[in-house]
N, CA, C and O atoms as CSV, one atom per row, in Angstrom:
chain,resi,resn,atom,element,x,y,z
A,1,UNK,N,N,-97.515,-102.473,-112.153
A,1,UNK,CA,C,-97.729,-102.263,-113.551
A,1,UNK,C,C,-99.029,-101.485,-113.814
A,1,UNK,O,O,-98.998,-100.530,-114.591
A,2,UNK,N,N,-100.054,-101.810,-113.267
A,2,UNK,CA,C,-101.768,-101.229,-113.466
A,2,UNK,C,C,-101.346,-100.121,-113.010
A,2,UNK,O,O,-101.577,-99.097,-113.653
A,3,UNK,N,N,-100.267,-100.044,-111.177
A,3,UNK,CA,C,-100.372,-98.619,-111.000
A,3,UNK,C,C,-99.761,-97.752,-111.897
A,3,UNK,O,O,-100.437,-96.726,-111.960
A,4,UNK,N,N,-98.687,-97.699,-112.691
A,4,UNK,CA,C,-98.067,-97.342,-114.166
A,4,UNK,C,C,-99.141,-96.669,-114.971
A,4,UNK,O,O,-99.146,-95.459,-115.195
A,5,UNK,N,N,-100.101,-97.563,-115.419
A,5,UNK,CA,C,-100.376,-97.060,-116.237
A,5,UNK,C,C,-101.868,-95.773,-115.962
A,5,UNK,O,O,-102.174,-94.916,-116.791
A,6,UNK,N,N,-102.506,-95.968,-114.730
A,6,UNK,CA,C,-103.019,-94.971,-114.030
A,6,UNK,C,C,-101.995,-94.023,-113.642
A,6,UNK,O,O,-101.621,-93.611,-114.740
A,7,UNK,N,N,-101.624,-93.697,-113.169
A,7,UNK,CA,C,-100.221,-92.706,-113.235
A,7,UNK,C,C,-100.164,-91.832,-114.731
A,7,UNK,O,O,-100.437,-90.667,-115.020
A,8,UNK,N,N,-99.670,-92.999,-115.509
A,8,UNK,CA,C,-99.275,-92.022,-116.714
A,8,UNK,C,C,-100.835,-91.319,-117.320
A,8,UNK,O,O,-100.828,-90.465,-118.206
A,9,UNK,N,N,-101.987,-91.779,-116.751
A,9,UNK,CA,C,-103.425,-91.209,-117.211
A,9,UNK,C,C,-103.375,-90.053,-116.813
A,9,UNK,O,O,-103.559,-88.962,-117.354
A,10,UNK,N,N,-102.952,-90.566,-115.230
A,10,UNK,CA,C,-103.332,-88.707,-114.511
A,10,UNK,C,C,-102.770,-87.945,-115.106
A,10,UNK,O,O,-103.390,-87.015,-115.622
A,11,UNK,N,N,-101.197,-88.083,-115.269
A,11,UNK,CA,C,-100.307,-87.131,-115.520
A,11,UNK,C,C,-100.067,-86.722,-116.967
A,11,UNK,O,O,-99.164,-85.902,-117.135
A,12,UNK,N,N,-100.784,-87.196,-118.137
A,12,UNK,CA,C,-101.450,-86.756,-118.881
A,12,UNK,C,C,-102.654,-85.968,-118.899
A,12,UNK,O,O,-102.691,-84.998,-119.655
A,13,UNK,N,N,-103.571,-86.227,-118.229
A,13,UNK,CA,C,-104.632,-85.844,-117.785
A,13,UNK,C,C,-103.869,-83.943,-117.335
A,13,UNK,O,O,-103.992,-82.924,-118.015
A,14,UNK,N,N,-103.224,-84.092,-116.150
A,14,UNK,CA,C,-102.996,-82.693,-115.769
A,14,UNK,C,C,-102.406,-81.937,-116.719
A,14,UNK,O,O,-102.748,-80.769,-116.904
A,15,UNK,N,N,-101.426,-82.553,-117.439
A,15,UNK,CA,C,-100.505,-82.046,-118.747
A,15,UNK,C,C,-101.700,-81.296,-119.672
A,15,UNK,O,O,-101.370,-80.202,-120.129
A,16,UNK,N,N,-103.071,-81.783,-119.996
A,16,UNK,CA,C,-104.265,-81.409,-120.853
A,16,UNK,C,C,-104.674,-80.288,-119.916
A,16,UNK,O,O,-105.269,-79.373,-120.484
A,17,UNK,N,N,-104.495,-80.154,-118.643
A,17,UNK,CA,C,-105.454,-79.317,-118.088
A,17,UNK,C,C,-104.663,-77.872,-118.006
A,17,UNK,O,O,-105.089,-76.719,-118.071
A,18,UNK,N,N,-103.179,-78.474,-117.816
A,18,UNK,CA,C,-102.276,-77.596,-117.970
A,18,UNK,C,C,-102.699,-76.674,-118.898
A,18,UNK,O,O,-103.294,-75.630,-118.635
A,19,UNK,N,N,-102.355,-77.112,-120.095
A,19,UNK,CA,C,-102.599,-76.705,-121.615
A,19,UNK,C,C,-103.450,-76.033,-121.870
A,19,UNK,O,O,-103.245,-75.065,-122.601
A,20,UNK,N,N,-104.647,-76.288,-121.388
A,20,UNK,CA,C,-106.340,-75.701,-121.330
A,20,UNK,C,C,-106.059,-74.618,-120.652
A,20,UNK,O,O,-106.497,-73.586,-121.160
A,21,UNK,N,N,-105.385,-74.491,-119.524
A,21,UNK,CA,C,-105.258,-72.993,-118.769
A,21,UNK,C,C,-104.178,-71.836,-119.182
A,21,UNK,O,O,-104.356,-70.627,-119.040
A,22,UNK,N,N,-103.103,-72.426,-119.685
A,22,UNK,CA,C,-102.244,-71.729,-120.888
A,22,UNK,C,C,-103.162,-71.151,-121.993
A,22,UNK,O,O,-103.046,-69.972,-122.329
A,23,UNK,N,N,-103.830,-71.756,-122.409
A,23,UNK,CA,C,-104.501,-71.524,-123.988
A,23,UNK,C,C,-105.621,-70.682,-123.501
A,23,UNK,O,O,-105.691,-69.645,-124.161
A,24,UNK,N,N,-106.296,-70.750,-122.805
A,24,UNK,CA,C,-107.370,-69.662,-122.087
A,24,UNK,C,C,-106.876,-68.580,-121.361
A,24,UNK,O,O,-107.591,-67.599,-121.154
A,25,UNK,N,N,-105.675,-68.655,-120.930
A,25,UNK,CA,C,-105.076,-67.542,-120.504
A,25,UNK,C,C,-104.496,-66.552,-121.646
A,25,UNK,O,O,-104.746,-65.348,-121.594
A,26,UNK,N,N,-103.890,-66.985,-122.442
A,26,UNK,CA,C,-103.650,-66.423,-124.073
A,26,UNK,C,C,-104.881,-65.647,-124.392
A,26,UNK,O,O,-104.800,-64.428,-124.547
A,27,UNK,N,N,-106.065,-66.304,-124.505
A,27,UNK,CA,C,-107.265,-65.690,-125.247
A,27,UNK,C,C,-107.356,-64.614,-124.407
A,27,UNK,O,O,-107.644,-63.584,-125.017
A,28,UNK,N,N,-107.179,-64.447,-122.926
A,28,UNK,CA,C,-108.148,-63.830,-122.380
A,28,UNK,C,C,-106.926,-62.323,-122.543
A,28,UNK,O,O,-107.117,-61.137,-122.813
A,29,UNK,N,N,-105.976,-62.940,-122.300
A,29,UNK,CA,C,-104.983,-61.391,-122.660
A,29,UNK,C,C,-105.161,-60.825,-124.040
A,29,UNK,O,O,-105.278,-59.627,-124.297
A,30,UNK,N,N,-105.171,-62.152,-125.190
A,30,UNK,CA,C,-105.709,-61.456,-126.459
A,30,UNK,C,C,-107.002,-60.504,-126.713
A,30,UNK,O,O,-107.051,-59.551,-127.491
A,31,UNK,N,N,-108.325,-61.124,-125.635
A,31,UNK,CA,C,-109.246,-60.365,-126.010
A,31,UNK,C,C,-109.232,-58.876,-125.179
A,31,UNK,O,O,-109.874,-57.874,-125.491
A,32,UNK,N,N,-108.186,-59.059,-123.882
A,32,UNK,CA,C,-107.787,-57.730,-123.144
A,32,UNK,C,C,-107.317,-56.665,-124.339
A,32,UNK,O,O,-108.045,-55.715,-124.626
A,33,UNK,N,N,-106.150,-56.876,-124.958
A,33,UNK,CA,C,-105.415,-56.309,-125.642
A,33,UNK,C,C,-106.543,-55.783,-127.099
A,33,UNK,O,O,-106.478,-54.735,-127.742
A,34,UNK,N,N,-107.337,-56.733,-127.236
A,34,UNK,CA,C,-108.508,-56.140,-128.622
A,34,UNK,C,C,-109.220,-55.121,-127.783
A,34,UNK,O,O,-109.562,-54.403,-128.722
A,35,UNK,N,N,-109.596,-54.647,-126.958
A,35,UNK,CA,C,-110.382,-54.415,-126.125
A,35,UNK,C,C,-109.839,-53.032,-125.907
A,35,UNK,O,O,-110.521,-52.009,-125.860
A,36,UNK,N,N,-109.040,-53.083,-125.828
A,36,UNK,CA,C,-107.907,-51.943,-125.283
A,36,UNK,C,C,-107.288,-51.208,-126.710
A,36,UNK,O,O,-106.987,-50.016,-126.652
A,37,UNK,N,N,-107.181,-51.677,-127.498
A,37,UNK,CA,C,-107.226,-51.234,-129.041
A,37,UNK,C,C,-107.840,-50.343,-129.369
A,37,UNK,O,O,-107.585,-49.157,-129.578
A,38,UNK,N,N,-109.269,-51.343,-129.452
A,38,UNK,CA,C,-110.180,-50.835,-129.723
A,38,UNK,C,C,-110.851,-49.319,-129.479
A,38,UNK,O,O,-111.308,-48.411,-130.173
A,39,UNK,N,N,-110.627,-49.609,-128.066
A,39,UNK,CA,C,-111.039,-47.963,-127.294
A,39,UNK,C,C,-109.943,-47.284,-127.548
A,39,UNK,O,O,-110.409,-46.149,-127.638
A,40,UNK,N,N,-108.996,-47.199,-127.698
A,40,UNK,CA,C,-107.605,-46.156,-128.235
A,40,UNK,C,C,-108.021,-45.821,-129.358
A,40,UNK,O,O,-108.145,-44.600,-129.459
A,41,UNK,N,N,-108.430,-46.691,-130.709
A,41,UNK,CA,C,-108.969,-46.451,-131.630
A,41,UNK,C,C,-110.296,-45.834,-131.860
A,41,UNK,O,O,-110.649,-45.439,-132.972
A,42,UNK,N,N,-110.918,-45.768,-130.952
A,42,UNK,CA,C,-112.444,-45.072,-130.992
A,42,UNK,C,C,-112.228,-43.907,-130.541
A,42,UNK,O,O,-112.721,-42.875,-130.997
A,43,UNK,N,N,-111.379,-44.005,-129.496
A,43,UNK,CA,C,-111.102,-41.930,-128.840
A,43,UNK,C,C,-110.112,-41.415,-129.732
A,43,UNK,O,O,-110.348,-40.210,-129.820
A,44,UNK,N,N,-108.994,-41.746,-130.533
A,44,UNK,CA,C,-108.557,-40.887,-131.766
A,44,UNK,C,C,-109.687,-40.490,-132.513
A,44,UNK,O,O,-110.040,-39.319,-132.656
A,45,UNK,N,N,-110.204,-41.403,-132.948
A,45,UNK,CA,C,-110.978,-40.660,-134.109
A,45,UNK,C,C,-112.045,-39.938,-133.572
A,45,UNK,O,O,-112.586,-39.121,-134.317
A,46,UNK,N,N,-112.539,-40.098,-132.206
A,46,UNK,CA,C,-113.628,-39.059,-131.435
A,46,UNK,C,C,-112.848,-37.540,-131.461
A,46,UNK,O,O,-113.106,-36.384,-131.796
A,47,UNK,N,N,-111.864,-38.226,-130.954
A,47,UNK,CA,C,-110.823,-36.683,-130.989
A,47,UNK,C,C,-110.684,-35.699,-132.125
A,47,UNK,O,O,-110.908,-34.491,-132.211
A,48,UNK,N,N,-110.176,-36.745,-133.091
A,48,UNK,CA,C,-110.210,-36.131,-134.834
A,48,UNK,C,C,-111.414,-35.982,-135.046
A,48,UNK,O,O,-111.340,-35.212,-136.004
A,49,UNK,N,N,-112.578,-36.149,-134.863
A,49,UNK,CA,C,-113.543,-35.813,-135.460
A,49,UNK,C,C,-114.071,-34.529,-134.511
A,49,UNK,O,O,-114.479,-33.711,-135.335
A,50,UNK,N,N,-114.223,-34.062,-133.392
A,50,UNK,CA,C,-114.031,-33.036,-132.120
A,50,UNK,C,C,-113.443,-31.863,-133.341
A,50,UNK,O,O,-114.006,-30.898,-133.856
A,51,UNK,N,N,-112.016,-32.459,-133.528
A,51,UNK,CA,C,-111.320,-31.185,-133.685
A,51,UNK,C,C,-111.490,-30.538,-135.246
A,51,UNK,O,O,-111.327,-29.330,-135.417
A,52,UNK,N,N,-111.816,-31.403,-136.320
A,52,UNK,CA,C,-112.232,-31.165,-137.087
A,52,UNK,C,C,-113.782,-30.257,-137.188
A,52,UNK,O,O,-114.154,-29.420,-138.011
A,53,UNK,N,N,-114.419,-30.798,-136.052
A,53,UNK,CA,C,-115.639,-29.842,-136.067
A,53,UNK,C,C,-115.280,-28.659,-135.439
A,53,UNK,O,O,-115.851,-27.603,-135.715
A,54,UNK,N,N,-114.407,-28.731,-134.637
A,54,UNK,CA,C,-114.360,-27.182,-133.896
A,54,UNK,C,C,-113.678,-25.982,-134.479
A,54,UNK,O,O,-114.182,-24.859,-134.488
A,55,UNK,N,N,-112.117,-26.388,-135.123
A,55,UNK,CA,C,-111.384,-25.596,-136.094
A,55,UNK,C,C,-111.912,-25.411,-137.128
A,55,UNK,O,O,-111.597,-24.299,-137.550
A,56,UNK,N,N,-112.898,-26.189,-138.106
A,56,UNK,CA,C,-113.143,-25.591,-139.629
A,56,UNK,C,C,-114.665,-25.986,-139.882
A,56,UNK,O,O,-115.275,-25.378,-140.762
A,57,UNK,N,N,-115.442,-27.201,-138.981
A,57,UNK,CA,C,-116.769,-27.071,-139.750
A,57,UNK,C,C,-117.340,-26.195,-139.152
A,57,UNK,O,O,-117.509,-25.171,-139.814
A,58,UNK,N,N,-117.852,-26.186,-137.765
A,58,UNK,CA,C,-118.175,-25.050,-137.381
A,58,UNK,C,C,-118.118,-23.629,-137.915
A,58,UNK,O,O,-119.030,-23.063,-138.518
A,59,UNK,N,N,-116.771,-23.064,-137.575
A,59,UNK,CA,C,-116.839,-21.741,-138.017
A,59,UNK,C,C,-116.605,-21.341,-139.455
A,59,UNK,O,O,-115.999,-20.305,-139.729
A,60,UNK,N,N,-117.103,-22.191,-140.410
A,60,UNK,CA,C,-117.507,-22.228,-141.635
A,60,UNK,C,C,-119.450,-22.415,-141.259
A,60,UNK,O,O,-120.379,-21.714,-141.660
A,61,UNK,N,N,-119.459,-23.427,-140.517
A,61,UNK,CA,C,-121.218,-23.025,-140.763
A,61,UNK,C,C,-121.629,-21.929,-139.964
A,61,UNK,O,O,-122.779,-21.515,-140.106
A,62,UNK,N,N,-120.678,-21.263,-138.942
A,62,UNK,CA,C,-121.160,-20.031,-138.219
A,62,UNK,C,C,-121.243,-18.703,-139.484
A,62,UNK,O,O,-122.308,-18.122,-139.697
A,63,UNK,N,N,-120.268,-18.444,-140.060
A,63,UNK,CA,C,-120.222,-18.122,-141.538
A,63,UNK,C,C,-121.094,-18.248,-142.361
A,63,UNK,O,O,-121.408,-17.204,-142.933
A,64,UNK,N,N,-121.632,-19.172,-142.653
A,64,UNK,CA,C,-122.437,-19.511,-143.631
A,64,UNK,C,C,-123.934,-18.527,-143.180
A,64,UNK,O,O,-124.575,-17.622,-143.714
A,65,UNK,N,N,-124.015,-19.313,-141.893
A,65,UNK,CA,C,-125.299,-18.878,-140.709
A,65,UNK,C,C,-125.608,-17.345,-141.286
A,65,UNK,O,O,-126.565,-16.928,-141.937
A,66,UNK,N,N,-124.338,-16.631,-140.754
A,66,UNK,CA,C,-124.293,-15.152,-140.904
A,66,UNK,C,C,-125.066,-14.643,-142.202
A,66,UNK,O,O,-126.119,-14.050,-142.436
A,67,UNK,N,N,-123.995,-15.183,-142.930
A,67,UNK,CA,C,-124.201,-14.630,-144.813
A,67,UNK,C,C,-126.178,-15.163,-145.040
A,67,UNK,O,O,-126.846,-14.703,-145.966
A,68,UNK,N,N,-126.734,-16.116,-144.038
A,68,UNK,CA,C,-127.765,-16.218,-144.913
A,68,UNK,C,C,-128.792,-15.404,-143.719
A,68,UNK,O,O,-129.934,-15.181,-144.121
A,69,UNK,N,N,-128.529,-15.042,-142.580
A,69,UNK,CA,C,-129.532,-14.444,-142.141
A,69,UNK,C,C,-129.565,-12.872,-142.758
A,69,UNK,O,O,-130.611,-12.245,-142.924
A,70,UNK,N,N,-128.139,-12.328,-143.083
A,70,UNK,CA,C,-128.097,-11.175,-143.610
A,70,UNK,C,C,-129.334,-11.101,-144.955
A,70,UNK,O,O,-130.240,-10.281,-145.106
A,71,UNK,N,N,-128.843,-12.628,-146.052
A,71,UNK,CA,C,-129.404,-12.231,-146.878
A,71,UNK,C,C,-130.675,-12.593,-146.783
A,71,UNK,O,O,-131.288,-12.739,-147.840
A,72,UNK,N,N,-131.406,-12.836,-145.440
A,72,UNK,CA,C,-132.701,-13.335,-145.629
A,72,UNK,C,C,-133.551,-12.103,-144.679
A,72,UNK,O,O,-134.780,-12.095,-144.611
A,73,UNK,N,N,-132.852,-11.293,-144.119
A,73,UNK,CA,C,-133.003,-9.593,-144.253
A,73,UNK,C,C,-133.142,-9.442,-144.831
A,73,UNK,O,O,-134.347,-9.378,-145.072
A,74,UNK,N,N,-132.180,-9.146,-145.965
A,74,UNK,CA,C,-132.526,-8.451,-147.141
A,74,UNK,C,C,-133.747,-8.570,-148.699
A,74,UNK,O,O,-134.216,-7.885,-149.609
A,75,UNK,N,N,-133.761,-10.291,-147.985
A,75,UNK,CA,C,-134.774,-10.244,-148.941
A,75,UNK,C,C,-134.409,-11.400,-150.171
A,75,UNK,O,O,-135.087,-11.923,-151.055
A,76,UNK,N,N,-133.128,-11.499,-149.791
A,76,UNK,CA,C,-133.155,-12.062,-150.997
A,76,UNK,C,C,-132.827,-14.321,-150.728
A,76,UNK,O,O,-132.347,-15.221,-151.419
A,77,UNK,N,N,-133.322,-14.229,-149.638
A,77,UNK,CA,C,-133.093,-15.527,-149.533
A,77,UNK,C,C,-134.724,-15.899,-148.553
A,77,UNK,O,O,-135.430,-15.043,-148.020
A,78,UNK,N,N,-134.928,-17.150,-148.561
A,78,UNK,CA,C,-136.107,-17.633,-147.934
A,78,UNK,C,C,-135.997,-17.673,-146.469
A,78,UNK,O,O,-135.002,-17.301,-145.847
A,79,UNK,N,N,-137.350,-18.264,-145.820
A,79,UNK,CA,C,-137.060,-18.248,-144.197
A,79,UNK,C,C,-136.131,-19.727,-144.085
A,79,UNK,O,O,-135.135,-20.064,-143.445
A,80,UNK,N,N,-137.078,-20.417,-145.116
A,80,UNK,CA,C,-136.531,-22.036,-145.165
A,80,UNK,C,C,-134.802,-22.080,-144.967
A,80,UNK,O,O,-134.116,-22.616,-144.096
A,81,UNK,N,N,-134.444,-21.301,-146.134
A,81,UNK,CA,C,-132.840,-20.935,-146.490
A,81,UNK,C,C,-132.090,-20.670,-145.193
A,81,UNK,O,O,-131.101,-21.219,-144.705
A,82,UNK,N,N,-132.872,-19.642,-144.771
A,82,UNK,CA,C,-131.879,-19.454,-143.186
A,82,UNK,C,C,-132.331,-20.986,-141.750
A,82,UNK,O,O,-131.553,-21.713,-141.134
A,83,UNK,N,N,-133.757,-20.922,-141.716
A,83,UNK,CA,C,-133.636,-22.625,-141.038
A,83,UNK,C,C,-132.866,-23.360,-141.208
A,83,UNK,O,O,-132.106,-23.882,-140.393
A,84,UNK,N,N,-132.988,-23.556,-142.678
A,84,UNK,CA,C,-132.052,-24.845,-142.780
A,84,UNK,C,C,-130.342,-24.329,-142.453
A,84,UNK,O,O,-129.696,-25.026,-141.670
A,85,UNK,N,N,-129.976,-23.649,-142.802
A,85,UNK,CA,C,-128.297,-22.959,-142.154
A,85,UNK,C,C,-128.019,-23.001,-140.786
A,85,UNK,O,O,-126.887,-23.069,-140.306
A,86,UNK,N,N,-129.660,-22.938,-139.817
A,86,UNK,CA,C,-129.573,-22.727,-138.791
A,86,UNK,C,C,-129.047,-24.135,-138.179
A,86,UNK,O,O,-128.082,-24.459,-137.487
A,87,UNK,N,N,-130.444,-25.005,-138.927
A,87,UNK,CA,C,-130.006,-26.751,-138.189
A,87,UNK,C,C,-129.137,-27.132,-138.478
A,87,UNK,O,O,-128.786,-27.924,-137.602
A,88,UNK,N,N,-128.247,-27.082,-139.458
A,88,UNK,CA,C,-126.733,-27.714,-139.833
A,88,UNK,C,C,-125.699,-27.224,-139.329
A,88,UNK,O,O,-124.634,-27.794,-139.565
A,89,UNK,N,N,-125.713,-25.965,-138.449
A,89,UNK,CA,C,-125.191,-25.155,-137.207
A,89,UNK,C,C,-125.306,-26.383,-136.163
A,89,UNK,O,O,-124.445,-27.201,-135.839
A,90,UNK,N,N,-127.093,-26.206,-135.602
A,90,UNK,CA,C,-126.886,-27.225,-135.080
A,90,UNK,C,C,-126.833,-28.530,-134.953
A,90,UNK,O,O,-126.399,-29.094,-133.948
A,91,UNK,N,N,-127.066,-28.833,-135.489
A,91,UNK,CA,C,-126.657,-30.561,-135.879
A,91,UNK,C,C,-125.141,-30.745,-135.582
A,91,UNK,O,O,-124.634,-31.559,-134.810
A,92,UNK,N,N,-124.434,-29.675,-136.478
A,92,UNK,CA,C,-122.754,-29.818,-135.852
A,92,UNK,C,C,-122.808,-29.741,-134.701
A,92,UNK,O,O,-122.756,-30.830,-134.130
A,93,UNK,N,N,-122.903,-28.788,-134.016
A,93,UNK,CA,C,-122.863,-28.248,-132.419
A,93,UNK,C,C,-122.816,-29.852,-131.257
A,93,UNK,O,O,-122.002,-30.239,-130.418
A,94,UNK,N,N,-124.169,-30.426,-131.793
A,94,UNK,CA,C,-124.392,-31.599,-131.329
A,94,UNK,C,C,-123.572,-32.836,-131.798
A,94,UNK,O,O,-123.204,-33.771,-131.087
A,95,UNK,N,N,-123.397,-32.696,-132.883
A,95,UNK,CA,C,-122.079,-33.832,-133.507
A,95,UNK,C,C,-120.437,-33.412,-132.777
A,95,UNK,O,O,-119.418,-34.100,-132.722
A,96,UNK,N,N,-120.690,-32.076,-132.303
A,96,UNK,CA,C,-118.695,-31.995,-131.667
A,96,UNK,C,C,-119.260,-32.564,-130.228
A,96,UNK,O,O,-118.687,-33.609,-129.919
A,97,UNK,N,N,-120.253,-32.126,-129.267
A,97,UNK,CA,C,-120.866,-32.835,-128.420
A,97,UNK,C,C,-120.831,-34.052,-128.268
A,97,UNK,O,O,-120.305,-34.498,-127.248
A,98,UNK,N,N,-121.331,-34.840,-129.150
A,98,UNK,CA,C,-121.054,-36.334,-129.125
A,98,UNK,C,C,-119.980,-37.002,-129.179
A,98,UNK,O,O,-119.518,-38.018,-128.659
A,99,UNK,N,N,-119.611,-36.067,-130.064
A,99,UNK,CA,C,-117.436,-36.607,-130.454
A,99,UNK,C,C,-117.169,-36.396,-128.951
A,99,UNK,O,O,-117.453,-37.333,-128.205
A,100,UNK,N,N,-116.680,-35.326,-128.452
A,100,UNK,CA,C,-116.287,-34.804,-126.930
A,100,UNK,C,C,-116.470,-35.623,-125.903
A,100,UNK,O,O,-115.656,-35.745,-124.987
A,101,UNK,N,N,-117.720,-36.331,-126.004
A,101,UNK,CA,C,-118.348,-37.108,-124.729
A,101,UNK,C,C,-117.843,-38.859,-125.422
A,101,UNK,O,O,-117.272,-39.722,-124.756
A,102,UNK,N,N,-118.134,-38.948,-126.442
A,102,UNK,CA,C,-117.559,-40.298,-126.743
A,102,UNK,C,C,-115.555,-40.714,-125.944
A,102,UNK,O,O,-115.031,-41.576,-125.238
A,103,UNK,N,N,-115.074,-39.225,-126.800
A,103,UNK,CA,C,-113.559,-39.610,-125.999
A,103,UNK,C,C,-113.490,-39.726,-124.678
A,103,UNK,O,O,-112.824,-40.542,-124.041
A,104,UNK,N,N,-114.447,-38.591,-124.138
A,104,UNK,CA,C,-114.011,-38.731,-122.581
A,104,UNK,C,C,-114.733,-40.252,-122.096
A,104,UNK,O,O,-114.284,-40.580,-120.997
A,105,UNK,N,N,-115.490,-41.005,-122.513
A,105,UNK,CA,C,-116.319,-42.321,-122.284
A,105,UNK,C,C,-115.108,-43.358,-122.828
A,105,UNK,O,O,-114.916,-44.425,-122.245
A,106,UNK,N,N,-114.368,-42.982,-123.911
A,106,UNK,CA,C,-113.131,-43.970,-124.363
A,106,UNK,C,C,-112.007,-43.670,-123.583
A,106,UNK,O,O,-111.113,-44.486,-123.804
A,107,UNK,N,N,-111.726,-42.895,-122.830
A,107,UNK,CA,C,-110.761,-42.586,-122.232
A,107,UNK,C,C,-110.536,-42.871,-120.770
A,107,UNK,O,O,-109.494,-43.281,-120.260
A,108,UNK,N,N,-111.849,-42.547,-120.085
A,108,UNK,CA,C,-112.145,-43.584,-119.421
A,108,UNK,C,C,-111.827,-45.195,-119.271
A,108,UNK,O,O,-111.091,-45.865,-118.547
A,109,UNK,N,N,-112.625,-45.429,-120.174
A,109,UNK,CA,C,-112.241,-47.383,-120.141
A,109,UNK,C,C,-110.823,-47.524,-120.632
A,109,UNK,O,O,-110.242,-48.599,-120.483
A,110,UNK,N,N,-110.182,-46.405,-121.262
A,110,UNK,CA,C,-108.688,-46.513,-121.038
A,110,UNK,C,C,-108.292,-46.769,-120.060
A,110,UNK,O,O,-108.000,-47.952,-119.887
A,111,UNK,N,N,-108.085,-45.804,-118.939
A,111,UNK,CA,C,-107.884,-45.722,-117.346
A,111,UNK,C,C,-108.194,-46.728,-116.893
A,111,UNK,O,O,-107.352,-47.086,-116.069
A,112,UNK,N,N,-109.176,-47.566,-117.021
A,112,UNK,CA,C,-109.981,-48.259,-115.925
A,112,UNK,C,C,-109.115,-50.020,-117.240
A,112,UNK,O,O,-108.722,-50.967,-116.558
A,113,UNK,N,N,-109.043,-50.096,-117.948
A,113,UNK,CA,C,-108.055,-51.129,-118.375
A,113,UNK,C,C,-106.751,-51.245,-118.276
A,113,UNK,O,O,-106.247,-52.363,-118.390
A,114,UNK,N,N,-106.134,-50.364,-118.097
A,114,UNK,CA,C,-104.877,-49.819,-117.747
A,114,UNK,C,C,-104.247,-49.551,-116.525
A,114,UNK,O,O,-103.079,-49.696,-116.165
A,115,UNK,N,N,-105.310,-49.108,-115.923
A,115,UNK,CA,C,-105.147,-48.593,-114.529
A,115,UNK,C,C,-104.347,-47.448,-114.119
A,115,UNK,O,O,-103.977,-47.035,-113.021
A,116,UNK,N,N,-104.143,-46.941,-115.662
A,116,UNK,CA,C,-103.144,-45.098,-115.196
A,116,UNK,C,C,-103.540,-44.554,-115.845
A,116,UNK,O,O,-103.897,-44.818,-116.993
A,117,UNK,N,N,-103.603,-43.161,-114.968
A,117,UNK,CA,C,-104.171,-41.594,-116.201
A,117,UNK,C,C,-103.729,-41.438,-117.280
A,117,UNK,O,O,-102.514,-41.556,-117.444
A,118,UNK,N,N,-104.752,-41.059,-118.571
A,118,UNK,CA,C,-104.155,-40.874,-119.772
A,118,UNK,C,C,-103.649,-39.374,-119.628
A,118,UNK,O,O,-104.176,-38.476,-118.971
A,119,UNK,N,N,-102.715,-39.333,-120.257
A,119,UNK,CA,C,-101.507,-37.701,-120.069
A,119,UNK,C,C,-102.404,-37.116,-121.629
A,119,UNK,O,O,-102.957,-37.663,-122.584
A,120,UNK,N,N,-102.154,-35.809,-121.204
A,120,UNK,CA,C,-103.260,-35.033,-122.406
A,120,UNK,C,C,-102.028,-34.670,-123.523
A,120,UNK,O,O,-102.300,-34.099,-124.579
């Protein structure tokens, strides 16, 4: 009878431990899967933001660049006027830079969570 009811302790007991390793195994695929989201979600928008600088902000501020060194030849614009055209040139330059290197850094920990090449 005593042995009964030690018995049914243990085997409750393992049934809890069971449970505990089910339920921690859940989290840990859940926090895999956030994880893995996440970086899919950070290299789209590195990407979209890449390509947005390269197709239209850029060669709108290369444009811009132009029109103000011309007019700061001519006279009719400041040195400041063309500086400042110059740094917002580069400032982009360095913002598609950062986008570029962020995806390839998210794309990465793609691979390396996944364990297969991302296809371009």
């Amino acid at each position: 009878m005593f042995a009964e009811k030690r018995n049914s302790g243990a085997i409750a007991s393992a049934l809890a431990e069971r449970d505990q390793v089910a339920i921690e195994k859940e989290a840990t695929k859940l926090r895999f899967r956030n994880h893995l989201l996440r970086a899919y979600s950070n290299r789209k928008q590195a990407i979209l933001t890449a390509n947005s600088l390269k197709q239209s902000v850029i060669p709108m501020l290369e444009d811009a660049l132009e029109d103000t060194q011309d007019a700061y030849q001519k006279g009719r614009y400041g040195y400041l006027d063309y500086v400042s055209a110059r740094q917002e040139l580069l400032n982009a330059r360095r913002t598609l830079i950062d986008a570029a290197s962020a995806a390839l850094i998210y794309g990465a920990e793609i691979e390396k969570l996944t364990n297969e090449a991302l296809s371009l």
